[in-house]
N, C-alpha and C positions, 0 to 999 in steps of 0.2 A: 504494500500500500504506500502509495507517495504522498510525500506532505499536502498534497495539491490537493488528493481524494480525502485526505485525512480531516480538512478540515471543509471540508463541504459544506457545512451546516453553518459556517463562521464568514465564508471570505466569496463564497459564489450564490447563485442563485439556483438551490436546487429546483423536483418538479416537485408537483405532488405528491408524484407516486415513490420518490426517494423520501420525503418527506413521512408519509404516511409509513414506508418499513422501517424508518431509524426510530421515529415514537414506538412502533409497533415492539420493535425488538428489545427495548427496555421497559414496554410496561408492565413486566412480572415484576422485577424488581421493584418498580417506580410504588406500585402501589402496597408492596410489600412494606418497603422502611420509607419512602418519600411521603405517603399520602398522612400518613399518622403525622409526622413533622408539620406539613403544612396547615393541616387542622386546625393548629390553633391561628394561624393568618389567616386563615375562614373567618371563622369567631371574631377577628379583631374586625375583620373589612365589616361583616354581617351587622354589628353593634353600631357601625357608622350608620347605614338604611332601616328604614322604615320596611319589615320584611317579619310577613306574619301573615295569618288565615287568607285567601283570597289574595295573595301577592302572585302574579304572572310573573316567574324569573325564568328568565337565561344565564346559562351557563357555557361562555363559550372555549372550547380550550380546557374541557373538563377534568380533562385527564382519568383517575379513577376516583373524582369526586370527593375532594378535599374541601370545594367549595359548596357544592349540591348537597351536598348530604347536610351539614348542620345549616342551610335555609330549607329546607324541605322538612329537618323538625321543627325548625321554628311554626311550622303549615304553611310555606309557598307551594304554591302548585311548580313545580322545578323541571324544567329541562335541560337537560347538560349534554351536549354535543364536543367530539372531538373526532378526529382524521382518526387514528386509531382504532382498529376494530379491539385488538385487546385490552385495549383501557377501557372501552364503553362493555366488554362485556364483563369486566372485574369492579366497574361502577354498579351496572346492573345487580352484580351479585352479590354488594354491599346492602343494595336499596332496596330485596325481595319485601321486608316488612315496611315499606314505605309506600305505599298505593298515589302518591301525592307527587314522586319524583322517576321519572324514564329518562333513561340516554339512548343518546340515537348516534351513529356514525354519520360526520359529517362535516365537508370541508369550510371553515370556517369564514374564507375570503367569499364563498358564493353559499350562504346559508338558504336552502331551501325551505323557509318560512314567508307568511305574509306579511308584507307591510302592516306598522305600527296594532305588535301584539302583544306585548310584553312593558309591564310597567316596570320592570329594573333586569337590566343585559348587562352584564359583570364578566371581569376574566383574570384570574390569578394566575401571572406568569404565561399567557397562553396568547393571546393577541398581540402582545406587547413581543413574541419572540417570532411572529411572525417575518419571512422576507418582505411582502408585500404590508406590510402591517398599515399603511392608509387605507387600504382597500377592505382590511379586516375591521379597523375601526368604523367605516363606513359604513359597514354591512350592521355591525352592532346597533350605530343608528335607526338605520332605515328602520328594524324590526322595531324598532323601540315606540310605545306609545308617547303621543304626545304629553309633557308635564309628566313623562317617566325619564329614568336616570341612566346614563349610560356610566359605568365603572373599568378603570383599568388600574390594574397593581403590579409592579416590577420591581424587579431592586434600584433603589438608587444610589447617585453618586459614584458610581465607578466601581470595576472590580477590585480596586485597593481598600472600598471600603465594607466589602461584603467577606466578612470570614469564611462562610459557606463556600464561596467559590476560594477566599484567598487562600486557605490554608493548602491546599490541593495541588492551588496551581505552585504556593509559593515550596510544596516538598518538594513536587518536581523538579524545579530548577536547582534544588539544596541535592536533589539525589540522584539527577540526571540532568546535567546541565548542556548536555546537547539533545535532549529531548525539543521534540518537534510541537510548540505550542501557540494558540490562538493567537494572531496578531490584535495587537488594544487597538489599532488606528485603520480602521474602526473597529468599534467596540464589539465582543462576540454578539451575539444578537441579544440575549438576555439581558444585556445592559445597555442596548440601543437607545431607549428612552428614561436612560437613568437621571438625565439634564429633567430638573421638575420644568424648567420653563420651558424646554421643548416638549415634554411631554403634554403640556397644558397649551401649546402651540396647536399641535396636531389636536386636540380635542373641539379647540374653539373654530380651528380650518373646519373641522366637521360638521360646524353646522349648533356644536352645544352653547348655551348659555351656561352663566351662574360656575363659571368652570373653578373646580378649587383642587390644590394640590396638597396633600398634608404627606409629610415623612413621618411613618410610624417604625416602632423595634421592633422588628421578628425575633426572639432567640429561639435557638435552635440548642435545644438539649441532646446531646450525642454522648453514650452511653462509654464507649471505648476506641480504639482505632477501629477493629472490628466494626463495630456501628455504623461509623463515621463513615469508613471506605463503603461497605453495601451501599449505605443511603446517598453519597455522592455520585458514585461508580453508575449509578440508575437512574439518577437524575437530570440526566439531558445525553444526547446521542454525544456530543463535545466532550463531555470525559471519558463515555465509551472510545472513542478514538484515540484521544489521548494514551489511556490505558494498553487500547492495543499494539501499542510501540513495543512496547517496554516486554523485558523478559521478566519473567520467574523472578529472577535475582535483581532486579531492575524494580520490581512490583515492591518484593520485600524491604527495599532499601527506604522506597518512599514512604511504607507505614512506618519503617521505623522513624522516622524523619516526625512524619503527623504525631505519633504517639509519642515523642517527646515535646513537640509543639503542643498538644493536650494537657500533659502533665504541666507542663510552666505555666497555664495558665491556672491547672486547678492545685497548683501546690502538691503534686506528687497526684492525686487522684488518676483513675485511667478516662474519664469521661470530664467533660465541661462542657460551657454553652455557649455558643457563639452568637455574635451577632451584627444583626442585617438592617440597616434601613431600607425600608421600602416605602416607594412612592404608594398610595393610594388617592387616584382623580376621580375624581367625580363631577359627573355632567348632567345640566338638563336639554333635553329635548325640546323647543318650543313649539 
């Protein structure tokens, strides 16, 4: 694999259908150690909306339903949509006791929904990673009812300042310093819109009013290196690739690397919690 192919997801413009098999192929993991993490950035976005009995939500970018699931107990009637056929059907099989929430496979840039259906369309890390991502934010639009909210959440401020990613990237270079990794200029996509006032740029291009941008904490409590590698290693096809450079000996070097970056921050402990600012925008629809 050449750095070229390696980083596809970073520095070209895949298709769909490359799209659709690199989610595919990490969302066993993903929803394994990633979904439970995210959960509580659910919780956090959820407590900002009005989101209860009779709420029309979308969900776009669902992945296996970190954000669907705790609005759908809150009582929204929930649809959560992502490219991925394995994520939607490891969402579904989170939601069997939930009659109130279904996910559907489905490309997020050309959402097969009617115009203005949904009184709040939301997306944790999922439209914001899109390549086309105007086109994606557009579409969130369109479906949205008028005087309903349009939501987008990413990390901000840069991959220097998100642990989640930094720790990872910064073993790699401590443990394989000719490791082949993301160019920042530009940003891998995950951080595209980590600038709040370009992310609140693109909201207001779309068409929203009333547009506001708040930086909230994610921590991310991680158990051990162990922990730590599953739930990163799953959480975007971009460290799958990474990962797949590196040998055996190469893999091993950079846990040890994390699991002492772990320890210094928890004072000998094998687990700590890191943390993430993350944008949360919010738009209305006029």
């Amino acid at each position: 694999m050449t750095f070229k192919e390696m980083t596809l997801m970073t520095t070209q413009t895949p298709s769909t259908e490359q799209i659709r098999q690199a989610w595919d192929s990490v969302a066993p993991g993903f929803d394994d150690f990633v979904s439970p993490l995210t959960m509580a950035l659910g919780h956090t976005v959820l407590d900002r909306l009005d989101v209860g009995p009779g709420t029309a939500f979308l969900d776009v970018g669902a992945g296996s339903g970190a954000l669907a699931l705790p609005a759908a107990r809150r009582g929204a009637d929930v649809l959560a949509v992502d490219l991925a056929p394995t994520m939607i059907e490891r969402l579904n099989a989170r939601a069997r006791e939930l009659p109130n929430l279904r996910g559907e496979v489905m490309d997020g840039e050309h959402l097969d929904l009617s115009d203005d259906s949904f009184d709040i369309a939301a997306s944790v890390n999922g439209v914001t990673l899109f390549p086309a991502v105007d086109r994606g934010i557009a579409e969130m639009v369109r479906v949205t009812k008028p005087g309903g909210k349009v939501v987008l959440v990413c990390f901000a401020h840069g991959v220097e300042h998100s642990e989640w990613v930094g720790f990872f990237f910064a073993a790699v270079r401590t443990a394989v310093p000719d490791a082949a990794l993301p160019p920042m200029d530009p940003p891998p996509l995950p951080f595209q819109l980590a600038d709040s006032r370009k992310l609140r740029t693109k909201l207001v291009d779309a068409g929203l009013s009333d547009v506001s941008v708040e930086v909230a904490d994610w921590a991310i409590p991680v158990r051990s290196v162990a922990h730590y590698w599953d739930a990163v290693t799953a959480s975007n096809p971009i460290a799958t690739r990474i990962v797949a450079q590196l040998t055996d000996q190469q893999q091993a070097d950079v846990r040890q690397v994390i699991d002492g970056m772990l320890r210094e921050r928890s004072n000998g402990s094998p687990g700590a919690v890191l943390r993430n600012p993350m944008n949360i925008a919010i738009g209305t629809k006029p």
